[in-house]
CHARMM internal coordinates of N, CA and C (Angstrom, degrees):
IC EDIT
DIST 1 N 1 CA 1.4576
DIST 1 CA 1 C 1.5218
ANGL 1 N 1 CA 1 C 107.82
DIST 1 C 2 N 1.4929
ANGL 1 CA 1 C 2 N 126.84
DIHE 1 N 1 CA 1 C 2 N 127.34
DIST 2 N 2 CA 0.9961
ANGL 1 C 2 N 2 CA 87.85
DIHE 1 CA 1 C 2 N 2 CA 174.11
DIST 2 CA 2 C 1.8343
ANGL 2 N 2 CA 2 C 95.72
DIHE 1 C 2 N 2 CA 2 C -134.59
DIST 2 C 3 N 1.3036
ANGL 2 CA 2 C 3 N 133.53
DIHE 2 N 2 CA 2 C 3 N -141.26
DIST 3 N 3 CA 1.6451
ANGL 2 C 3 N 3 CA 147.74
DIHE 2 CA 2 C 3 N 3 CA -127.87
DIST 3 CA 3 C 1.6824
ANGL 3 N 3 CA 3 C 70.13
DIHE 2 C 3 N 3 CA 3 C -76.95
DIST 3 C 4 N 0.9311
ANGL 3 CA 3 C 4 N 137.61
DIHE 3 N 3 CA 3 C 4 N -99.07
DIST 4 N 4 CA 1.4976
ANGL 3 C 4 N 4 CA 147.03
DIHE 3 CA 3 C 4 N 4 CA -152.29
DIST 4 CA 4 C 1.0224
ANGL 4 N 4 CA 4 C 120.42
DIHE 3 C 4 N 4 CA 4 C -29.39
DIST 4 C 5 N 1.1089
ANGL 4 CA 4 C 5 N 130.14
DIHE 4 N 4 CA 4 C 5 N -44.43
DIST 5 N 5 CA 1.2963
ANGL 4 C 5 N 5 CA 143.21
DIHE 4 CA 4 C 5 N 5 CA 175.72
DIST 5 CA 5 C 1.4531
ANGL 5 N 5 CA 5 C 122.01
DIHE 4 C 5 N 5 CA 5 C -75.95
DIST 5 C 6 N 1.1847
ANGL 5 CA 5 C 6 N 109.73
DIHE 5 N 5 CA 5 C 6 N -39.75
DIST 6 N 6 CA 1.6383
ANGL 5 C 6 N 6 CA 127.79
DIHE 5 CA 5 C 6 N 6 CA 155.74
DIST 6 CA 6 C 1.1446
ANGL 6 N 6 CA 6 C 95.56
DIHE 5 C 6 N 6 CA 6 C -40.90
DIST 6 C 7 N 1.6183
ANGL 6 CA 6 C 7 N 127.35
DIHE 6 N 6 CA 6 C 7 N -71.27
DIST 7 N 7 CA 1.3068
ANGL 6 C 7 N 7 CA 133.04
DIHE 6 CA 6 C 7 N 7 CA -153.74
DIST 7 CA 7 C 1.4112
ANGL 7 N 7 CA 7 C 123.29
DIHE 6 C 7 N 7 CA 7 C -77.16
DIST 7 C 8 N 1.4405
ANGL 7 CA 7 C 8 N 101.91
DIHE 7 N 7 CA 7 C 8 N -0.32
DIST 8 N 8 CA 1.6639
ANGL 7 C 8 N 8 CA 113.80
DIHE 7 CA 7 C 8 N 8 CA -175.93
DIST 8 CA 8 C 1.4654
ANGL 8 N 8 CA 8 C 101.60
DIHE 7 C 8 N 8 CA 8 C -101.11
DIST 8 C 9 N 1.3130
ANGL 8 CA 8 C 9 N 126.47
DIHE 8 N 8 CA 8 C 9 N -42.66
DIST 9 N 9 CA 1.5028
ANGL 8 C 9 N 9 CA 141.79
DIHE 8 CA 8 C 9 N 9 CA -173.59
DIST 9 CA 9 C 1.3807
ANGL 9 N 9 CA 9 C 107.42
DIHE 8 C 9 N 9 CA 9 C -60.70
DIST 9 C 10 N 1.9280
ANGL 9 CA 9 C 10 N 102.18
DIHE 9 N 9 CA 9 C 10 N -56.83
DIST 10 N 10 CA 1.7355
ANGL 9 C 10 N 10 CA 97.62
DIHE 9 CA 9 C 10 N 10 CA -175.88
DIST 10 CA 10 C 1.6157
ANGL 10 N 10 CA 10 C 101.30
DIHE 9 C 10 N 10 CA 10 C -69.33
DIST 10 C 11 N 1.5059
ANGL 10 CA 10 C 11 N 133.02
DIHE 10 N 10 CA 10 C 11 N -48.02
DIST 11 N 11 CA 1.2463
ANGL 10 C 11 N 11 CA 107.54
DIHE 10 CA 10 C 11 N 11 CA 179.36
DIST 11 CA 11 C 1.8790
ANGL 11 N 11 CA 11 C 138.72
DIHE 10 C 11 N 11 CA 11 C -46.70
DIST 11 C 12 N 1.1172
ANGL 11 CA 11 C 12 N 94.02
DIHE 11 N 11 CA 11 C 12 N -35.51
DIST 12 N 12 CA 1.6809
ANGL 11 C 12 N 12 CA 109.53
DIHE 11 CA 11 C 12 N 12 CA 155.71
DIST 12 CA 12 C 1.1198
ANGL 12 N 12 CA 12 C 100.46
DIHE 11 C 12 N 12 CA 12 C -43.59
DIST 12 C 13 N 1.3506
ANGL 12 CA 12 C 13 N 128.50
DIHE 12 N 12 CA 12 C 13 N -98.89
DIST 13 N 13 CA 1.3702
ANGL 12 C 13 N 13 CA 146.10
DIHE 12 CA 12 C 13 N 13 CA -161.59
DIST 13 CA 13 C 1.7146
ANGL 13 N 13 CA 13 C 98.60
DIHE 12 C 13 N 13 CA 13 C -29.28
DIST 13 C 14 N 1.4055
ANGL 13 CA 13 C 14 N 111.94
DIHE 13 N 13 CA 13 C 14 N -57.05
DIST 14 N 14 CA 1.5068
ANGL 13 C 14 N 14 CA 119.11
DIHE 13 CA 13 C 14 N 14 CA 175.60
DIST 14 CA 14 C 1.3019
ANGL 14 N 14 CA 14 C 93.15
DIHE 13 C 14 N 14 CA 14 C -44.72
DIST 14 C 15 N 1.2963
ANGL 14 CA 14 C 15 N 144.42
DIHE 14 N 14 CA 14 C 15 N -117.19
DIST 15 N 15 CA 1.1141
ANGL 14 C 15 N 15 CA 159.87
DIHE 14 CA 14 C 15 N 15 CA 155.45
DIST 15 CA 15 C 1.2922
ANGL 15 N 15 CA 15 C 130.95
DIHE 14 C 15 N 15 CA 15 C 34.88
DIST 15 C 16 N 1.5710
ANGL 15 CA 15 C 16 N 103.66
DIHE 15 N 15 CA 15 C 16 N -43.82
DIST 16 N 16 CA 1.1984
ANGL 15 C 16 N 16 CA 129.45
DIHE 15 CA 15 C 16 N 16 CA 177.46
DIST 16 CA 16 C 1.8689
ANGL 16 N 16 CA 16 C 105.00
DIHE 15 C 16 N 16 CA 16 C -74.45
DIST 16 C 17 N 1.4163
ANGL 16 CA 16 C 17 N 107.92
DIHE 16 N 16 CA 16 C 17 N -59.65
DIST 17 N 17 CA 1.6968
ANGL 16 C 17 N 17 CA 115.08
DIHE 16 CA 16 C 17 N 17 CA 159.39
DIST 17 CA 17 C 1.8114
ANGL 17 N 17 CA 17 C 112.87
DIHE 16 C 17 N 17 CA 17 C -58.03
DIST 17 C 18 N 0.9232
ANGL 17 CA 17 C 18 N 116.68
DIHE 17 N 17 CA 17 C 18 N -13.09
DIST 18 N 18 CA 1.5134
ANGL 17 C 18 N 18 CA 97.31
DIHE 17 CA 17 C 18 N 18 CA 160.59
DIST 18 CA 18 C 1.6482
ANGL 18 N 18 CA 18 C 102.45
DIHE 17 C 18 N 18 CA 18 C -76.14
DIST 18 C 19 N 1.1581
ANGL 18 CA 18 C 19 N 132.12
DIHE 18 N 18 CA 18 C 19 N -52.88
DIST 19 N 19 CA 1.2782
ANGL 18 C 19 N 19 CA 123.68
DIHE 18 CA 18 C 19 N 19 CA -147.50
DIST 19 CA 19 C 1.3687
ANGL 19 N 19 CA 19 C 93.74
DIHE 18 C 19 N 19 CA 19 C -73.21
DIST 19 C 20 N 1.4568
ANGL 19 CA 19 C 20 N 135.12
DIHE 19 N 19 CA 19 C 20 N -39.97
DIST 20 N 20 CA 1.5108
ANGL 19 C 20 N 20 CA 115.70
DIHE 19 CA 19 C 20 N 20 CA -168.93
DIST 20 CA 20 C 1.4630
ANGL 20 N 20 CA 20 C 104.56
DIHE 19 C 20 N 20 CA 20 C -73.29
DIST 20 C 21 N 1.5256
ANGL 20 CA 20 C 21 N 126.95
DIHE 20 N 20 CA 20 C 21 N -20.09
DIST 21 N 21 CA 1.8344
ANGL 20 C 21 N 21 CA 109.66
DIHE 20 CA 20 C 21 N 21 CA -170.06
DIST 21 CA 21 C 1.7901
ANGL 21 N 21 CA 21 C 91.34
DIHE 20 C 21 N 21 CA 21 C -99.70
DIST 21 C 22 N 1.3182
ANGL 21 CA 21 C 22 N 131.00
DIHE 21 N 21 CA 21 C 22 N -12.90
DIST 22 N 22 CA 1.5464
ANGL 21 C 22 N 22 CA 118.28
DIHE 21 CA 21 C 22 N 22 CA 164.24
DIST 22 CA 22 C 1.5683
ANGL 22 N 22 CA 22 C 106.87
DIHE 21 C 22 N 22 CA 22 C -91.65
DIST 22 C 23 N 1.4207
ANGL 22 CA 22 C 23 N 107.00
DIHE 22 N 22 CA 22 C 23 N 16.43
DIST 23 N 23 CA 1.4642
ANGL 22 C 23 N 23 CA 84.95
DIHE 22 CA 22 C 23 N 23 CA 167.94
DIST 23 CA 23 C 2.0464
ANGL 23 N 23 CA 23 C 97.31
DIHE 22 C 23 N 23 CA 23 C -126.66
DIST 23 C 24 N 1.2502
ANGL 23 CA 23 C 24 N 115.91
DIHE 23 N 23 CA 23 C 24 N -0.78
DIST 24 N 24 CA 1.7856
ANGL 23 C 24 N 24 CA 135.85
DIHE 23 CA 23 C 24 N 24 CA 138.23
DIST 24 CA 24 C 1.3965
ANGL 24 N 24 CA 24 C 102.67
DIHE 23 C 24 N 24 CA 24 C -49.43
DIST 24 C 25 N 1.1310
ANGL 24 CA 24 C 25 N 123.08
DIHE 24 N 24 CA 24 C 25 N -48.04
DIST 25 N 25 CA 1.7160
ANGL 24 C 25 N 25 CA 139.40
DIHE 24 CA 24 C 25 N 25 CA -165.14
DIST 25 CA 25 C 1.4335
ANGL 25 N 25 CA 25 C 107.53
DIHE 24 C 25 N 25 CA 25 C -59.66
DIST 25 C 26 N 1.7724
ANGL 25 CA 25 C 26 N 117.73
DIHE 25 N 25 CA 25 C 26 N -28.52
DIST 26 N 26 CA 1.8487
ANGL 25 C 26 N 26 CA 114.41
DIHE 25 CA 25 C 26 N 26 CA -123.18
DIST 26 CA 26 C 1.1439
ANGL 26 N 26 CA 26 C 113.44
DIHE 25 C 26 N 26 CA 26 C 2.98
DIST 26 C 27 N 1.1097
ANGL 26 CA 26 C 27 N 106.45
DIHE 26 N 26 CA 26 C 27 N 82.06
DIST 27 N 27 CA 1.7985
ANGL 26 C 27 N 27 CA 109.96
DIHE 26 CA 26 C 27 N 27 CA 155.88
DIST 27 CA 27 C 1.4499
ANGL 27 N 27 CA 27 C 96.08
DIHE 26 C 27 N 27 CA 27 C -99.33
DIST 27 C 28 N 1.4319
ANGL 27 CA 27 C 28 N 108.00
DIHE 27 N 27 CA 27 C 28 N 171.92
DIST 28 N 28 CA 1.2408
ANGL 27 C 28 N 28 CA 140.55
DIHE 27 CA 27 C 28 N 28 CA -157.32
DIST 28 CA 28 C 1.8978
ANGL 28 N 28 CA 28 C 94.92
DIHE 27 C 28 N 28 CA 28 C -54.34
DIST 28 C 29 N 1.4619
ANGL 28 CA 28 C 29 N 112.30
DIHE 28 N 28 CA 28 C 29 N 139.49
DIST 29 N 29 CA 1.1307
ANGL 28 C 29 N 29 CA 128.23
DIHE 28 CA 28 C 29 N 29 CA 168.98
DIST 29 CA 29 C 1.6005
ANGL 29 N 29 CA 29 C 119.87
DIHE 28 C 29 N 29 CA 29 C -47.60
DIST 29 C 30 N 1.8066
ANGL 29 CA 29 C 30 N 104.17
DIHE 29 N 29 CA 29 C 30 N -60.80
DIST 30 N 30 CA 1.4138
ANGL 29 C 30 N 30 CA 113.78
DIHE 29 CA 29 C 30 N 30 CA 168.95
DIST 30 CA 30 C 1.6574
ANGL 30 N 30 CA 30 C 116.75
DIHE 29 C 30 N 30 CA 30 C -17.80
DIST 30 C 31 N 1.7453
ANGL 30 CA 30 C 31 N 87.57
DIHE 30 N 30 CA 30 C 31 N -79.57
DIST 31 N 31 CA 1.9310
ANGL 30 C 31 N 31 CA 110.21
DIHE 30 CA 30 C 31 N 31 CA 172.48
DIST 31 CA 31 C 1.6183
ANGL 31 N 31 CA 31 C 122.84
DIHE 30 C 31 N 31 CA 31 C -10.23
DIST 31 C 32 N 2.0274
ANGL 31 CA 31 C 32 N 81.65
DIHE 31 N 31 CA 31 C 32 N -58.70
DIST 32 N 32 CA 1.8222
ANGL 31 C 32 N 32 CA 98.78
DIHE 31 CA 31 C 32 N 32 CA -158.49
DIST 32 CA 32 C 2.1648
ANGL 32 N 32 CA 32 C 90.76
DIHE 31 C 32 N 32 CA 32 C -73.93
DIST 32 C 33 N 0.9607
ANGL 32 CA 32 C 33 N 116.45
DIHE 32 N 32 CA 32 C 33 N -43.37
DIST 33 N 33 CA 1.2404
ANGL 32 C 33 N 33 CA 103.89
DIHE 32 CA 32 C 33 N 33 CA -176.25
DIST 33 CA 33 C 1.0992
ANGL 33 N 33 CA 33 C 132.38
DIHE 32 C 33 N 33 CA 33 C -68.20
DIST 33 C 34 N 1.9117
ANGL 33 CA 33 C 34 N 114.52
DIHE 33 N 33 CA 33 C 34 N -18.80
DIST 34 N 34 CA 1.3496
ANGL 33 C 34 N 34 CA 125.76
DIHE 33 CA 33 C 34 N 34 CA 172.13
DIST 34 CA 34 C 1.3879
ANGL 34 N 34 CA 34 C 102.73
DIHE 33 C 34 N 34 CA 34 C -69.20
DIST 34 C 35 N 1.3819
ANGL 34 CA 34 C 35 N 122.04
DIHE 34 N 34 CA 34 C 35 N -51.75
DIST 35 N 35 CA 1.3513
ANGL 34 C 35 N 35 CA 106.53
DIHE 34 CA 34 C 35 N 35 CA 174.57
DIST 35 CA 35 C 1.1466
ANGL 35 N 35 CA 35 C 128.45
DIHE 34 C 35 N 35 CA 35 C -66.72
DIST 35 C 36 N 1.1359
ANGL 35 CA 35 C 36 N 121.35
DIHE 35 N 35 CA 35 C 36 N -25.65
DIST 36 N 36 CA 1.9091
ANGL 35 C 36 N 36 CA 121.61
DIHE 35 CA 35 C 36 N 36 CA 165.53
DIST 36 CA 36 C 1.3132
ANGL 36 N 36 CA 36 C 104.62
DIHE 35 C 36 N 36 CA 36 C -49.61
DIST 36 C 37 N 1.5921
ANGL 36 CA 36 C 37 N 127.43
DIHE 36 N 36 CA 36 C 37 N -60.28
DIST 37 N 37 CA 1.6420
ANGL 36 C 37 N 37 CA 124.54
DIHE 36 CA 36 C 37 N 37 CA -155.44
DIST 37 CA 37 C 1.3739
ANGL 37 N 37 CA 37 C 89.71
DIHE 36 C 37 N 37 CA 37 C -60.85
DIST 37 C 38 N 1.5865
ANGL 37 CA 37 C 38 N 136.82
DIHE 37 N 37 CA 37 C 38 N -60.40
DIST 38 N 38 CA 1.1705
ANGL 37 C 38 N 38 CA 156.85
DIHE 37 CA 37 C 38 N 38 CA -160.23
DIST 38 CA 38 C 1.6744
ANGL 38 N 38 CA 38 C 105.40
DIHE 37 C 38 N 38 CA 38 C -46.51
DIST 38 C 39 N 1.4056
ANGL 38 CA 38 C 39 N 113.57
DIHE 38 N 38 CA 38 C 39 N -83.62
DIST 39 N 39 CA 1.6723
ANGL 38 C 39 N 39 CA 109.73
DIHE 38 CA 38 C 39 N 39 CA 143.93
DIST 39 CA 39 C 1.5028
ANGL 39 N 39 CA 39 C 126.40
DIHE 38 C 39 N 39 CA 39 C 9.62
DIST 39 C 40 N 1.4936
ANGL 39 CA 39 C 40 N 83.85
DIHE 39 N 39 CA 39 C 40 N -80.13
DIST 40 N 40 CA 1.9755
ANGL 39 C 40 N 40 CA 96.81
DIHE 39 CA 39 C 40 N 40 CA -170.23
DIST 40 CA 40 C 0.9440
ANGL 40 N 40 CA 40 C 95.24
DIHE 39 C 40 N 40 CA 40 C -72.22
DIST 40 C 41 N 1.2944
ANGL 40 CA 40 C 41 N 157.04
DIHE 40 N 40 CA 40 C 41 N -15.32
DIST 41 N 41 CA 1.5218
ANGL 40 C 41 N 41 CA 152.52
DIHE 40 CA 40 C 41 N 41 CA -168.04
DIST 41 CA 41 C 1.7214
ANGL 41 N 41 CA 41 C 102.99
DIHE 40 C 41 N 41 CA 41 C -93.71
DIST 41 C 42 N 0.9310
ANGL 41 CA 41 C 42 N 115.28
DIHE 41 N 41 CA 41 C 42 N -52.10
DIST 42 N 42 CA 1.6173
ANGL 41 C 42 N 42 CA 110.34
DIHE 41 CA 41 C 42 N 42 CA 177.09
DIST 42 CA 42 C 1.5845
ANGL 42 N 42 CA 42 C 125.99
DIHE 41 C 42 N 42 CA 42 C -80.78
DIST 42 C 43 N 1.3929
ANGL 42 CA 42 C 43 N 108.23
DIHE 42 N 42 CA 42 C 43 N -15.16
DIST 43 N 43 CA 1.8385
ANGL 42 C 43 N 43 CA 126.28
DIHE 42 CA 42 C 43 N 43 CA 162.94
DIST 43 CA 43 C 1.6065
ANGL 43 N 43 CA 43 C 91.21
DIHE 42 C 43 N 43 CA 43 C -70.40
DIST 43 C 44 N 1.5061
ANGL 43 CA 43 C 44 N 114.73
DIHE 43 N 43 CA 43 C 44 N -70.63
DIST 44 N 44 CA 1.5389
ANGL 43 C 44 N 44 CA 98.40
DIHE 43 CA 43 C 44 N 44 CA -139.25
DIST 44 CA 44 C 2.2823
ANGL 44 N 44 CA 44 C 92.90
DIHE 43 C 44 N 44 CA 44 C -84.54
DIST 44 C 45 N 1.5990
ANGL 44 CA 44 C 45 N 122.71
DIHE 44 N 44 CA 44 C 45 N 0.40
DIST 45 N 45 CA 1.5393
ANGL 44 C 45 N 45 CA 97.09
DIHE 44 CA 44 C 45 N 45 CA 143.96
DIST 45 CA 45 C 1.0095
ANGL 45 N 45 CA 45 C 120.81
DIHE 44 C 45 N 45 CA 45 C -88.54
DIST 45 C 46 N 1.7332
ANGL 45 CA 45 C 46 N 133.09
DIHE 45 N 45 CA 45 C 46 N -10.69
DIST 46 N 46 CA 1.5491
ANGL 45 C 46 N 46 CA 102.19
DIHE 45 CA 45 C 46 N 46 CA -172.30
DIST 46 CA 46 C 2.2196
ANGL 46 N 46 CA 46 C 104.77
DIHE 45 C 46 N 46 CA 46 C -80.96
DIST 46 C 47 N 1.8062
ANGL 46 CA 46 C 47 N 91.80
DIHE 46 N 46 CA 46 C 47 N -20.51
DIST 47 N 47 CA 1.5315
ANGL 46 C 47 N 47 CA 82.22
DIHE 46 CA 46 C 47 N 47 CA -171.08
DIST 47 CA 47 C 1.6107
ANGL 47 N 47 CA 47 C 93.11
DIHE 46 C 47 N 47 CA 47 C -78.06
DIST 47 C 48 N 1.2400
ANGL 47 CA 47 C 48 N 158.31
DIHE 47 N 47 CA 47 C 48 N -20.72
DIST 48 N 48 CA 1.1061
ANGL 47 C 48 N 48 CA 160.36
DIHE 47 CA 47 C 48 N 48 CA -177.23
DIST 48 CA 48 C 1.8620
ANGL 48 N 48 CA 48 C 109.54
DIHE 47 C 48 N 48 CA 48 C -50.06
DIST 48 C 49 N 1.8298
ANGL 48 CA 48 C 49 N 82.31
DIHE 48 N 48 CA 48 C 49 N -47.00
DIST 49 N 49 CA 2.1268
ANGL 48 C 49 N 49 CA 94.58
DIHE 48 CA 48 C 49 N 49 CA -169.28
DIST 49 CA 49 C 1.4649
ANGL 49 N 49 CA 49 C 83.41
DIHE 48 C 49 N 49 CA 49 C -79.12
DIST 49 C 50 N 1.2164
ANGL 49 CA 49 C 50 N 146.48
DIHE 49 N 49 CA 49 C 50 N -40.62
DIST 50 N 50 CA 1.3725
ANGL 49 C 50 N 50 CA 132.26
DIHE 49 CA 49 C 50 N 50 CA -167.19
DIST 50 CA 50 C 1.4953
ANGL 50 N 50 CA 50 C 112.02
DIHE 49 C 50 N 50 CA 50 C -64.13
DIST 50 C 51 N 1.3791
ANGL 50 CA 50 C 51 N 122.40
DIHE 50 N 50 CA 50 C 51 N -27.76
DIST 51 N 51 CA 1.4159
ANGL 50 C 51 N 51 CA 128.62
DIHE 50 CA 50 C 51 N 51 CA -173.59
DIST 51 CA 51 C 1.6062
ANGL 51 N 51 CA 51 C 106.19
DIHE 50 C 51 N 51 CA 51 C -101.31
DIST 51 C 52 N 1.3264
ANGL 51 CA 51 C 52 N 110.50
DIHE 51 N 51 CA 51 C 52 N 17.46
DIST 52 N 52 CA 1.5863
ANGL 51 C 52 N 52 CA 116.67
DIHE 51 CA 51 C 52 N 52 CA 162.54
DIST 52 CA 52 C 1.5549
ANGL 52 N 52 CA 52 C 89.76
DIHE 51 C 52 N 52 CA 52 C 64.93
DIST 52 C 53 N 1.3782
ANGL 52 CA 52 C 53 N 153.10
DIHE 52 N 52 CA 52 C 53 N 12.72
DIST 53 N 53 CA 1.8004
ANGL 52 C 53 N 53 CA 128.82
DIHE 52 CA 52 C 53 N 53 CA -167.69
DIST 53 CA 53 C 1.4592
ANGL 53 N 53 CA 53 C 86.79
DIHE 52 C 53 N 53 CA 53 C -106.14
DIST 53 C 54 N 1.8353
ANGL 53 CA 53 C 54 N 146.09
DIHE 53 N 53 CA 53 C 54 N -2.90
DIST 54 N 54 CA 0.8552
ANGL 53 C 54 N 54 CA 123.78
DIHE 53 CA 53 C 54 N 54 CA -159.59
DIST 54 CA 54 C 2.0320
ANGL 54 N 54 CA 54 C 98.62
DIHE 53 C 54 N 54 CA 54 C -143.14
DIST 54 C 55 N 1.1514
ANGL 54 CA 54 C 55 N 122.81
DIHE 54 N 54 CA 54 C 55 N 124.14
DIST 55 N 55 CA 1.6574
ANGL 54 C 55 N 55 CA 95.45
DIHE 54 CA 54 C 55 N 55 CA -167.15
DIST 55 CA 55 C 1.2836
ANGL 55 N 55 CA 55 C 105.09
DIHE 54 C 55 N 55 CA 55 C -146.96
END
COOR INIT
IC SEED 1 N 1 CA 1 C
IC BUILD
């Protein structure tokens, strides 16, 4: 594993905790879903580069 992938996973994870305390927040729906797609987008490339199918 190396720096990138680290750095794609923890940003997810970040990302992922924004959406549950802005959605503690009710802030705007838009928000909470931009950060969801955003989230799932940096989890499923960093686990993608970890499983070698994405490089």
């Amino acid at each position: 594993m190396n720096g990138l992938n680290t750095i794609l996973i923890v940003f997810g994870l970040f990302l992922a905790g924004g959406v549950y305390s802005f959605q503690k927040q009710k802030m705007p729906k838009s928000v909470i879903i931009l950060l969801a797609i955003g989230s799932a987008m940096c989890l499923a490339a960093g686990v993608l580069r970890i499983q070698g199918i994405w490089e």
